[in-house]
N, C-alpha and C positions, 0 to 999 in steps of 0.2 A: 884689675881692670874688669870691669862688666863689659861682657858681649853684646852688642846690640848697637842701638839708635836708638836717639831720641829726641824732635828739635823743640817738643811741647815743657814750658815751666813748672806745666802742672807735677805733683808729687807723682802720683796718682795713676801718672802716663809713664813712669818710670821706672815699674814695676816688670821685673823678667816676669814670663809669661807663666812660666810655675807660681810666682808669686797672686797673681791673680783670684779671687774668689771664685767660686763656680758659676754665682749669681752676676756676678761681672759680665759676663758671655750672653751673646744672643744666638744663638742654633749651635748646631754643630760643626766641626771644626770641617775644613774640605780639603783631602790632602793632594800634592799634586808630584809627582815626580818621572823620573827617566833615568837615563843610566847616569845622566851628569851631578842631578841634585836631587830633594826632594824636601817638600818644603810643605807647612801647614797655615792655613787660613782661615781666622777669625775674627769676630764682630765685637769688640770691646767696650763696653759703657765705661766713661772716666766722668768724671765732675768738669771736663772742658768738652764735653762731647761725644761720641761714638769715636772709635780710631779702630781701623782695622789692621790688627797684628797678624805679622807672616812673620812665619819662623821659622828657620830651616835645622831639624833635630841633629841630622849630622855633625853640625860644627856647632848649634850653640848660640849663632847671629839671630838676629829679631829686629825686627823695625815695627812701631806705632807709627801709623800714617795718617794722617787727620783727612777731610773732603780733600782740601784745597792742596795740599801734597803729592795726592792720589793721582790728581786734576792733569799737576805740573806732569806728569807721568805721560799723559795724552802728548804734552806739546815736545815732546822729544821724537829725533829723530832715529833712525838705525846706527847713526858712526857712534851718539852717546851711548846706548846697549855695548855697541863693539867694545868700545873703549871701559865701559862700568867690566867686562869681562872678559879684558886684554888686563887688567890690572885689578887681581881682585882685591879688596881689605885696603885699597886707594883711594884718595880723594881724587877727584877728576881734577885735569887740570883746568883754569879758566881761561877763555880767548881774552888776549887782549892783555894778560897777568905780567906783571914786570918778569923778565927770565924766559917769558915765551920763546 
């Protein structure tokens, strides 16, 4: 199983992040971390787009994130954060989901 996310069709976008060209990339990577994680952040050109990859070197995870992905990220609130990290390597559950 590959590490990561991915919700884009494109090939292109499916690429772990070692797989990448150099030329792929717009600047420099920007790292960020704390005692809990630590994770890096870059500007991706794919043939659908720019997507910006974060990848956390510890474990291996990466997620390509398109604009509108990004976006969805604004419209959340603080219990979805809680809950993305009360359960990590989980799918959220959804309101409303048969079994709720």
């Amino acid at each position: 199983m590959t590490a990561g996310y991915q919700a884009s069709s494109d090939p292109s976008d499916e690429r772990r992040p070692e797989e990448h060209a150099p030329d792929d990339f717009e600047g420099p990577a920007i790292e960020l971390g704390n005692e809990f994680a630590e994770i890096q952040v870059r500007k991706v050109r794919t043939r659908n787009g720019a997507r910006l990859l974060i990848s956390a070197p510890r474990s291996g995870q990466w997620v390509a994130l398109c604009p509108m992905e990004l976006e969805a990220l604004t419209w959340q609130n603080d219990e979805v954060f809680s809950a993305m990290l009360g359960h990590p390597h989980a799918p959220l559950p959804i309101e409303g989901a048969p079994g709720d």
